[in-house]
N, C-alpha and C positions, 0 to 999 in steps of 0.2 A: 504494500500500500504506500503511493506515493503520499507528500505530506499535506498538499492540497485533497485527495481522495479521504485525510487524518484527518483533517477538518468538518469535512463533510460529513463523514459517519460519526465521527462528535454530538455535531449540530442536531442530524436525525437519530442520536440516542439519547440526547436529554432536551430534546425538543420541547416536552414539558417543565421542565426546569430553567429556561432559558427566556429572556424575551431577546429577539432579532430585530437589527437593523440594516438597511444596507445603507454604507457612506458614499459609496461612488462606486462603477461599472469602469474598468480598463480591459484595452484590450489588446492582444499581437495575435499574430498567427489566424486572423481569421474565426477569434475565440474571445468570449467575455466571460472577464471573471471579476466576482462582486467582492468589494471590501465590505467587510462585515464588524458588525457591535454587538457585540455580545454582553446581555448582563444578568448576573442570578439573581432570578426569582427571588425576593424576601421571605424568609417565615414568618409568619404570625403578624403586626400591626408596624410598618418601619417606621421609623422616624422621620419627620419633614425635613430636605436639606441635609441629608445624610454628608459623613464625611467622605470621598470617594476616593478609592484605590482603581488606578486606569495600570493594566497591566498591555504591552505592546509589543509584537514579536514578529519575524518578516519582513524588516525593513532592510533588508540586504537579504536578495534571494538566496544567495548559500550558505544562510545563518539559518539553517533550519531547526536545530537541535533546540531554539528558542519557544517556537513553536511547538514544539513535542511537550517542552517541560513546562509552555503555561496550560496548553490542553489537559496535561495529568495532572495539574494543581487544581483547576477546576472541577475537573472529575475528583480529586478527593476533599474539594468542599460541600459540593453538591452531595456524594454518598455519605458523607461524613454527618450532615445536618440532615442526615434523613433519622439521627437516634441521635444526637447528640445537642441536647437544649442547651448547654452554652455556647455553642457554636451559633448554634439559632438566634441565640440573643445580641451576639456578636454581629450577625449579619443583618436585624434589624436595626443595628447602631454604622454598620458601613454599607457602602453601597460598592462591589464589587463588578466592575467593567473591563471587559477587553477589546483590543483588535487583533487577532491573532494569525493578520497575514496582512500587514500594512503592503504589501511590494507582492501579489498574486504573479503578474509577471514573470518577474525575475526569479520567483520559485516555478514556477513552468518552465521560464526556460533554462534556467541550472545558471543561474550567471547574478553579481552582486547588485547589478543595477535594475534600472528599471527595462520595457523593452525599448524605450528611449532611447536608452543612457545613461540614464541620470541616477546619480547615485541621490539618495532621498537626504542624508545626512551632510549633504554639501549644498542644498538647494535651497535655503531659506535667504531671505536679505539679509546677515549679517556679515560683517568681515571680521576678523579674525585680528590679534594683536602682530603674533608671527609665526603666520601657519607656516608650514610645514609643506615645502617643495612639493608641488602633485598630491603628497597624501592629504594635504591639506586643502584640499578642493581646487579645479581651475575649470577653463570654458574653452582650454584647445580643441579638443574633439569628444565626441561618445565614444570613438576607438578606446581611446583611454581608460583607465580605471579614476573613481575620484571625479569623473566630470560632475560639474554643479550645474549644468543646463547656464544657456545664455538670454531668454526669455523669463517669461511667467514662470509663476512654479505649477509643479506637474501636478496631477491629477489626485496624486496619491497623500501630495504634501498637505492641496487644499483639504483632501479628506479629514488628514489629521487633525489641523487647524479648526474646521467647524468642532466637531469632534470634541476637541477639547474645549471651545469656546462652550458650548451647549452643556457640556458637563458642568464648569463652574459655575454656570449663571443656575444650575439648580442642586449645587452641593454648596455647604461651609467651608470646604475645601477639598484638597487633591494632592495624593501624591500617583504621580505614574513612574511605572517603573517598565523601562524600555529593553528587553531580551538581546544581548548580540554573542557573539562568539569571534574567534580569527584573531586574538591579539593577548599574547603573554602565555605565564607559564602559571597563571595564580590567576584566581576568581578575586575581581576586583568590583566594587560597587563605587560608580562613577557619581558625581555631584559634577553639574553648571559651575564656572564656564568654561567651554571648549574654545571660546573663542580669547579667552583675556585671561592672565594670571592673576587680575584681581578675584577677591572675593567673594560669591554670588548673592542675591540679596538671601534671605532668610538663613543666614549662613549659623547662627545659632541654635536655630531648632535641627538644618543640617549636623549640627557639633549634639546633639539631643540625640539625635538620633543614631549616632554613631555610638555615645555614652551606653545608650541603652541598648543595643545589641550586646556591644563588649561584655555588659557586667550580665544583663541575664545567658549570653552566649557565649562563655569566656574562651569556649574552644570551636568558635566557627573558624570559617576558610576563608573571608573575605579579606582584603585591603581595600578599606576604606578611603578613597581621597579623590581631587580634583583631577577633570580630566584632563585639562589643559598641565597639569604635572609629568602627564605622559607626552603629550603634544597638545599641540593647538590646529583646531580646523576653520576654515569658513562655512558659514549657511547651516549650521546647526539647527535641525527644529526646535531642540528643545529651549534652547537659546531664545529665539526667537518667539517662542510663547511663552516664555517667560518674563521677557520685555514689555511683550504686548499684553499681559498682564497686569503688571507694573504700571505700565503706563495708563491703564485701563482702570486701575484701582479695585482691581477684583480679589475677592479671598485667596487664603493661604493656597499658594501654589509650588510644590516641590518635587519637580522630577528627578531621577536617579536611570542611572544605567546602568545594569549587569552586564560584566564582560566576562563571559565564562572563559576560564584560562586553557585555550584550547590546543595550547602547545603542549599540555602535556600527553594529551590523548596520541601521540605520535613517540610517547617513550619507547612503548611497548611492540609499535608497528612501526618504523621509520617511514618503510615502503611507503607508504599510505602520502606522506609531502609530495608526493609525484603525483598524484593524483587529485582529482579537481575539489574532493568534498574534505578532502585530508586536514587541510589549514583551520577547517571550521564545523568541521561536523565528528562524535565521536564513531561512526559509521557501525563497530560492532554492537550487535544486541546489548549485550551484560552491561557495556558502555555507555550506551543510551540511557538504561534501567536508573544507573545509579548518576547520571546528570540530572535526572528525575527528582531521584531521593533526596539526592546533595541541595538542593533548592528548596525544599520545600520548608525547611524551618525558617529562612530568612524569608516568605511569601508569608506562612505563619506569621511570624512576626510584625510584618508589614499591615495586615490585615487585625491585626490586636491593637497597634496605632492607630489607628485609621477609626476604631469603632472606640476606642479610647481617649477621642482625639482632643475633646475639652480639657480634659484632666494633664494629657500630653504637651499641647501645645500654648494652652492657657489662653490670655485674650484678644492673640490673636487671629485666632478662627472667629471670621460672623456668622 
């Protein structure tokens, strides 16, 4: 089963569990495939303006393994709140959303970008303090990897963009947490901004929530820190809606990025760097299983914020 046919058979097994949306219709090869909003069902009576966890994965078509492991997190919320009433109550306090194939494309056609081009995480109107040669977004060609498109932003950007617009104006707030793979040897959880060494705005409750993993998780796997510590990019989405945020005066808003450290998935098979899914996907079974596992306590945790998020963040959620 390829991972868009993984989505599908998802969508038609908790069909009752789910409400759907479609955000936009792209297309190559003579084929349409719908970006999808996915969000669970509440138990029992939810709260008005819930605080919202936007989970996001498939924004580079050969990050699939992001995909897999938000579809299995869902599936063990959804089974999970079928007996378990503090889970229940927890999700009448969060409102839990995903997009779970931002880039349908570029997972069709086995390749990072869109079938543009355009890689989605160089496409937004920001510039960058000092990106980073090519990797760092440019507008030579779609031949290229890293093209930021020279026009409007693409199809899948504006998806997002509403997307996210439309969630804040009916939550308290939001944290999304964006799915990637292909970079390092260590599971890193990225904070804004990609584009500037300075400090992002809510960079406190950012330092909260870092606090708060460490000491209730004192032996997780992640490195917690700024992405632009690794590099800096142009056309960041997340950047970019968080400005327009800002600028906007809308509630707490806090994106993050998991960077699953998918170098290490090639200790054990080297072979596999030659090959196209090698850099970014853990291709065997067992391997998959346990990028599964390995995730799910910091998604727990995320989702216990989120339904906690008065007590958490204090005053300033409205």
């Amino acid at each position: 089963m390829n991972t868009l046919e993984e989505i599908t058979s998802f969508t038609s097994r908790y069909r009752d569990d789910l409400m759907r949306s479609r955000l936009e219709t792209v297309s190559c090869e003579d084929r349409n495939f719908d970006i999808q909003l996915l969000e669970l069902k509440p138990h029992g009576r939810p709260q008005k303006n819930r605080f919202t966890l936007l989970l996001v994965a498939g924004v580079h078509g050969l990050e699939t393994i992001g995909v897999t492991v938000l579809l299995h997190y869902l599936s063990h919320l959804i089974e999970n709140a079928r007996w378990n009433d503090a889970l229940k109550r927890s999700l009448a306090s969060a409102r839990i959303v995903a997009i779970p194939a931002l880039n349908p494309t570029g997972i069709f056609q086995g390749r990072r970008a869109t079938a543009e081009g355009i890689d989605l995480m160089r496409n937004a109107p920001v510039a960058a303090e000092k990106p980073v040669p090519l990797l760092g977004g440019h507008q030579f060609s779609p031949m290229l990897p890293y093209y930021s498109g020279t026009g409007d932003l693409a199809l899948e950007s504006r998806a997002l963009i509403r997307a996210v617009k439309n969630l804040l104006d009916t939550s308290s707030g939001m944290i999304a947490l964006d799915l990637h793979s292909g970079f390092g040897a260590r599971d890193r959880v990225w904070t804004p901004w990609s584009m500037s060494s300075a400090l992002p705005p809510h960079w406190n409750h950012y330092l909260a929530i870092e606090k708060a993993l460490n000491e209730s998780f004192p032996d997780h796997v992640y490195k917690f820190e700024r992405q632009s510590d690794s590099y800096q990019t142009n056309g960041d989405l997340w950047d970019y809606l968080l400005l327009e945020n800002q600028n906007l005066g809308g509630p707490l808003f806090l994106p993050l990025a998991l960077e699953m450290g998918s170098w290490n998935w090639l200790k054990k098979a080297p072979w596999r760097a030659f090959t196209k899914l090698g850099w970014f996907h853990p291709v065997a079974p067992h391997r998959v299983s346990r990028a599964c596992r390995r995730h799910t306590t910091l998604l727990d945790f995320l989702v216990s914020v989120c339904a906690n998020s008065e007590k958490f963040f204090g005053q300033e959620v409205s």
